[in-house]
DOKEKOL-446929 format. One line per 3 residues: for each residue x, z, y of N, C-alpha, C, O. Coordinates in nm, 4 decimals. Atoms other than C-alpha are relative to their C-alpha. Layout:
N
X:Z:Y:X:Z:Y:X:Z:Y:X:Z:Y; ...
This chain:
90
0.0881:-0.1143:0.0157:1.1592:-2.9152:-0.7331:0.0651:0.1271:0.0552:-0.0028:0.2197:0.0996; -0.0569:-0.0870:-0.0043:1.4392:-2.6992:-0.6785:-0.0139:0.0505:0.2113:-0.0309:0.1535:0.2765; 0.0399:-0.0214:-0.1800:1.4021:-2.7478:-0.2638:-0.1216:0.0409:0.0695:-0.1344:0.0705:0.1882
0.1422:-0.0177:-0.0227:1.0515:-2.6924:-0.2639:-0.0036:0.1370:-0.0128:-0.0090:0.2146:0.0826; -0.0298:-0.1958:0.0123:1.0803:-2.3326:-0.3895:0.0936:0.0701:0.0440:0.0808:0.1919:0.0314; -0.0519:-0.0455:-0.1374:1.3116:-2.2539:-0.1628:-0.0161:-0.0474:0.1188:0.0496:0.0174:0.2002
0.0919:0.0271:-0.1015:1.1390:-2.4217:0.1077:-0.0750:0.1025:0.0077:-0.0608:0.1828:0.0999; 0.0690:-0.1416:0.0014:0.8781:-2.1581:-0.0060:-0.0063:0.1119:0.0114:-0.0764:0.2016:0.0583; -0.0417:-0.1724:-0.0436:1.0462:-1.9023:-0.0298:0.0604:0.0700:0.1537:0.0484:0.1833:0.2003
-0.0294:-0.0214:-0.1510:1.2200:-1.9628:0.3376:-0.1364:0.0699:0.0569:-0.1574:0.1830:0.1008; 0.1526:-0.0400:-0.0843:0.8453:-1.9690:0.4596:-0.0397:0.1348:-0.0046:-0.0376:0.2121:0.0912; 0.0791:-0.1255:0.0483:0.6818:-1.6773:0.2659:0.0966:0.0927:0.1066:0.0482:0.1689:0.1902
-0.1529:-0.1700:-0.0419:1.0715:-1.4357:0.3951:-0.0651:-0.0693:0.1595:-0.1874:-0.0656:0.1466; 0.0589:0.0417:-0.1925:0.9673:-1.5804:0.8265:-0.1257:0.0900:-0.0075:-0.1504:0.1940:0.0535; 0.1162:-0.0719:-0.0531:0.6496:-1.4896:0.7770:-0.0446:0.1618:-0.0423:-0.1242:0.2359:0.0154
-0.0032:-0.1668:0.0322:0.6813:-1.1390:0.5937:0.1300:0.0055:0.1405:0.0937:-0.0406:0.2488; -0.0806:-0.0457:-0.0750:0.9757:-1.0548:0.8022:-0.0793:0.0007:0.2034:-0.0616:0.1048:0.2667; 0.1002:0.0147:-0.0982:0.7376:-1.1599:1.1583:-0.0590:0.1454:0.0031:-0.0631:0.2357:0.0867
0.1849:-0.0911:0.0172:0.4558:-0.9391:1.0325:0.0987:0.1427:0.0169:0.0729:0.2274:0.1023; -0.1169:-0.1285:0.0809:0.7634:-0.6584:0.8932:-0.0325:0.0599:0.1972:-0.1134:0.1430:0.2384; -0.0489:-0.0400:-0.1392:0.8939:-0.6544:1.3180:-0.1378:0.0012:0.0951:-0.1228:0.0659:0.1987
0.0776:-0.0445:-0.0296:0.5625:-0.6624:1.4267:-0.0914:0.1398:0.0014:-0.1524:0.1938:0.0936; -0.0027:-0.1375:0.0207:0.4897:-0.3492:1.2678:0.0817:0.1171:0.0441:0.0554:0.2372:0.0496; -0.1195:-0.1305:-0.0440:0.7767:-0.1573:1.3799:-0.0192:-0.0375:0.1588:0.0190:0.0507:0.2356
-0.0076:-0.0171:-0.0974:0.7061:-0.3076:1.7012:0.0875:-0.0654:0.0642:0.0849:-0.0808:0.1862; -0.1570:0.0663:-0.0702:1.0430:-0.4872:1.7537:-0.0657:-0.1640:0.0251:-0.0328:-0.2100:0.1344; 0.0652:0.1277:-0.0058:0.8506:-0.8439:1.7240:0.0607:-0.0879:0.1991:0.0479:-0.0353:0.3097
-0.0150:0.1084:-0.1045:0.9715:-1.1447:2.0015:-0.1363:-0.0674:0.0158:-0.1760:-0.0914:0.1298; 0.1155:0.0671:0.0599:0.6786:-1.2968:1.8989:-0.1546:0.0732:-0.0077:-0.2138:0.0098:-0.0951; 0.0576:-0.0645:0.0828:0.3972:-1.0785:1.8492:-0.1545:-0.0370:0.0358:-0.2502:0.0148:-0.0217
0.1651:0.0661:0.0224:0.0669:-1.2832:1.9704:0.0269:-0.1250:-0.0107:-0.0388:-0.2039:0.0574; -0.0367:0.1679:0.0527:0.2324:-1.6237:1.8201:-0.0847:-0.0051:-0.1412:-0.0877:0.0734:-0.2360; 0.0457:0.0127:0.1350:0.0372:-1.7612:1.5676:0.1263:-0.0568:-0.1061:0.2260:-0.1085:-0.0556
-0.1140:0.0321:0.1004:0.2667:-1.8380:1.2305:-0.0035:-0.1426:0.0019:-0.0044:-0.1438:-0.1212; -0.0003:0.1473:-0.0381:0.2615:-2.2168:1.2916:0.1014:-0.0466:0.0604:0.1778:-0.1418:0.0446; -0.1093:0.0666:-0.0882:0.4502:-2.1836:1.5664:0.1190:0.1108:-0.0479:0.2326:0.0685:-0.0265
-0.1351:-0.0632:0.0270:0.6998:-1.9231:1.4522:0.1277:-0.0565:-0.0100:0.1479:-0.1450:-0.0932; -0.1547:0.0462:0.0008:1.0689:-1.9868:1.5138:0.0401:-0.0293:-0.1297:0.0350:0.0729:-0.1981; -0.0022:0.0127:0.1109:1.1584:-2.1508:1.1952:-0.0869:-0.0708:-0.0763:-0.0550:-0.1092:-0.1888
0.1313:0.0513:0.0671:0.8021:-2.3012:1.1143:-0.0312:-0.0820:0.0594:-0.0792:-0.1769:-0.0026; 0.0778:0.0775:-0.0904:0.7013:-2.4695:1.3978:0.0051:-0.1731:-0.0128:-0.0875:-0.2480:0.0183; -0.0306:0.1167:0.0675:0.8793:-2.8034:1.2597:-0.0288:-0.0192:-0.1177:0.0209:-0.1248:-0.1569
0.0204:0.0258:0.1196:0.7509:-2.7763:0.9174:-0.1403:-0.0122:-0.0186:-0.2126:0.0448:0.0631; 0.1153:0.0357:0.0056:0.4397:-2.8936:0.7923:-0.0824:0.0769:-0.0287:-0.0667:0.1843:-0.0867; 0.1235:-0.1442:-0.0281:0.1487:-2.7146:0.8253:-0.0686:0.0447:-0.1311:-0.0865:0.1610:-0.1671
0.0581:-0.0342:0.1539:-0.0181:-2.7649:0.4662:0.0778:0.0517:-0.1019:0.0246:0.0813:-0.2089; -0.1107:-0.0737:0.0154:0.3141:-2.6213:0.3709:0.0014:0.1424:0.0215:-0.0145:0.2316:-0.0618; 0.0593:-0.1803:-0.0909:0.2733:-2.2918:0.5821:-0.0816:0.0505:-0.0720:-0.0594:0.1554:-0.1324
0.1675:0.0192:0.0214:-0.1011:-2.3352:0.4806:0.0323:0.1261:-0.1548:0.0232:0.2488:-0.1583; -0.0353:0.0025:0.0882:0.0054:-2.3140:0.1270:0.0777:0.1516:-0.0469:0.0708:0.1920:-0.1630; -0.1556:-0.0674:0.0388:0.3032:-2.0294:0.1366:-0.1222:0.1044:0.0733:-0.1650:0.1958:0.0028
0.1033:-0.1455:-0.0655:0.0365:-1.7913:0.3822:-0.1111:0.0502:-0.0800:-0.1443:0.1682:-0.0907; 0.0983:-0.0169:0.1311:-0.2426:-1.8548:0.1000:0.0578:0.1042:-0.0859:-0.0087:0.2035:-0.1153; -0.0323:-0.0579:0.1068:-0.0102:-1.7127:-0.1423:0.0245:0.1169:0.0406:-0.0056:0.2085:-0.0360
-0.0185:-0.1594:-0.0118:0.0982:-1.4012:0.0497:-0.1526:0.0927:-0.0007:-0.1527:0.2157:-0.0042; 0.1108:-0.0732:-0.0786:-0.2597:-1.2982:0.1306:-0.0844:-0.0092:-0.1854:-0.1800:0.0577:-0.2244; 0.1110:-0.0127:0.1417:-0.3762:-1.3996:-0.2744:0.1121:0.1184:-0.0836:0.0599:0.1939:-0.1656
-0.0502:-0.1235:0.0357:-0.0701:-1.1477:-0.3697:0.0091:0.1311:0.0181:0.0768:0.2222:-0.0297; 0.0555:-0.1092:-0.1065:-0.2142:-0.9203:-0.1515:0.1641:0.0688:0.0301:0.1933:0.1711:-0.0318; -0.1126:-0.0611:-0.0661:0.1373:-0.8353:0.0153:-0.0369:-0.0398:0.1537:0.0641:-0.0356:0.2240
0.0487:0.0266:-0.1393:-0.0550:-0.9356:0.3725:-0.1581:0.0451:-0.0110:-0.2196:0.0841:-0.1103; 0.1475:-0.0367:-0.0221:-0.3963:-0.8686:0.4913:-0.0665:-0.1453:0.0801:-0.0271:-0.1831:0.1904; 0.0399:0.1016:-0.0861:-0.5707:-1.1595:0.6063:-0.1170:-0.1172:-0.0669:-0.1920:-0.0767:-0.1558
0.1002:0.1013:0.0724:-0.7938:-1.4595:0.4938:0.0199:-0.1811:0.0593:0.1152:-0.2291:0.1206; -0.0307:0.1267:0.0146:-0.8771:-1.8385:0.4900:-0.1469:-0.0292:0.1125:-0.2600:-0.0059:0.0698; 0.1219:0.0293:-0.0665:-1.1262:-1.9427:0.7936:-0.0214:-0.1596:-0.0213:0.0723:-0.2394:-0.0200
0.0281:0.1804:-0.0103:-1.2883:-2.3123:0.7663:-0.1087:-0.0244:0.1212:-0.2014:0.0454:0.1623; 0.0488:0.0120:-0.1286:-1.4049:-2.4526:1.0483:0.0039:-0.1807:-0.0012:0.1125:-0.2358:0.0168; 0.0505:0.0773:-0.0335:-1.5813:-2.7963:1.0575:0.1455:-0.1152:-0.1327:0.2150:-0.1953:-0.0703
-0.0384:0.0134:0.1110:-1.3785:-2.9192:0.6923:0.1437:0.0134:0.0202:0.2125:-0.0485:-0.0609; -0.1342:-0.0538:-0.0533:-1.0347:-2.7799:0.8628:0.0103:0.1304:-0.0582:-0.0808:0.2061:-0.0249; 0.0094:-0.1466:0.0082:-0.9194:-2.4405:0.6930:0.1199:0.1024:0.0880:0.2029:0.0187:0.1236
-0.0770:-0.0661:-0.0340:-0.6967:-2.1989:0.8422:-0.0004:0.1709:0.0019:-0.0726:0.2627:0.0411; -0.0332:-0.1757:0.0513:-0.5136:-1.8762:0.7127:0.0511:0.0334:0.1124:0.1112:-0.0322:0.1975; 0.0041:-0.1028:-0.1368:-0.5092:-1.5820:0.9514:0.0789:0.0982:-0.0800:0.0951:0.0837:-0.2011
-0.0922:-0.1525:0.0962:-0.2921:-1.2374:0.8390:-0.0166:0.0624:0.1594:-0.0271:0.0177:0.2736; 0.0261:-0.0731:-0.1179:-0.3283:-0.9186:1.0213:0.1159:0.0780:0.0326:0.1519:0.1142:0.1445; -0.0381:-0.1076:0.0390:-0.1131:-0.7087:0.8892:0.0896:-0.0202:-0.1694:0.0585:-0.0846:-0.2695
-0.0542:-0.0101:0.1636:0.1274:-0.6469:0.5819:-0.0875:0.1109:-0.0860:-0.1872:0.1709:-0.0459; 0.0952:-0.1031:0.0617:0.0084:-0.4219:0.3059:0.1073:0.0690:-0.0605:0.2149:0.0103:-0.0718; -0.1003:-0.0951:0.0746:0.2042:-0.1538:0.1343:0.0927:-0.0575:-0.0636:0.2085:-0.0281:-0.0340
-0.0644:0.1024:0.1054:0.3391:-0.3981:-0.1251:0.0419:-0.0753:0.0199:0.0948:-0.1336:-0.0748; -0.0688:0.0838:-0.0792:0.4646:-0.6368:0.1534:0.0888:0.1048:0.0862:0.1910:0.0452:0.1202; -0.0796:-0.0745:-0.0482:0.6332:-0.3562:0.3245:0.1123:0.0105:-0.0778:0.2211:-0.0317:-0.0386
-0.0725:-0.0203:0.0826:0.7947:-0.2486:0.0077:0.0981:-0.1357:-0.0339:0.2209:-0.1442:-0.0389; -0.0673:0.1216:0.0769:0.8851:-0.5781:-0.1179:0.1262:-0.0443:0.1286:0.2415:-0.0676:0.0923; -0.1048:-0.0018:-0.1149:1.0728:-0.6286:0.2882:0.0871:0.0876:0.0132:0.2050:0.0602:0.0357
-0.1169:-0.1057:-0.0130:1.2276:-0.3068:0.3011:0.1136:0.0115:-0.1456:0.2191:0.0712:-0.1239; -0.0808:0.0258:0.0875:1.4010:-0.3728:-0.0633:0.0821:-0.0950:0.0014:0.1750:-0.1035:-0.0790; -0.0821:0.1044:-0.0447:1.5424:-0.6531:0.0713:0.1121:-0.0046:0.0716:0.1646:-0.1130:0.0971
């Protein structure tokens, strides 16, 4: 159990930290979808799925859940104040 939540937590810190350097602009990355992100791109997707759900239901991202033909997929636009904060305390 103990690898799983830090599995999670790897995920959630990639994909805040992405969104973080996207904002400032510094981003390598910055029209990659999070799938493929350096770090993600080998890990399973309902995994991702899962860890992007939760930033966007803690509202520390901006984004949502599209379904498309019984396939869903989370989108983020943007961090939100409370994902900024929570990166820059870090």
């Amino acid at each position: 159990m103990k690898i799983n939540k830090e599995k999670d937590n790897e995920i959630k810190k990639i994909i805040l930290i992405e969104y973080y350097a996207r904002l400032k602009g510094s981003s390598k990355n910055p029209e990659m979808h999070m799938y493929n992100f350096p770090g993600l791109k080998e890990m399973d997707n309902k995994i991702i799925f899962k860890n992007a759900k939760y930033l966007i239901d803690e509202n520390l991202v901006r984004g949502g859940i599209d379904e498309e033909k019984g396939n869903s997929f989370p989108w983020i636009t943007r961090l939100t104040p409370t994902g900024i904060k929570l990166i820059e305390e870090s």
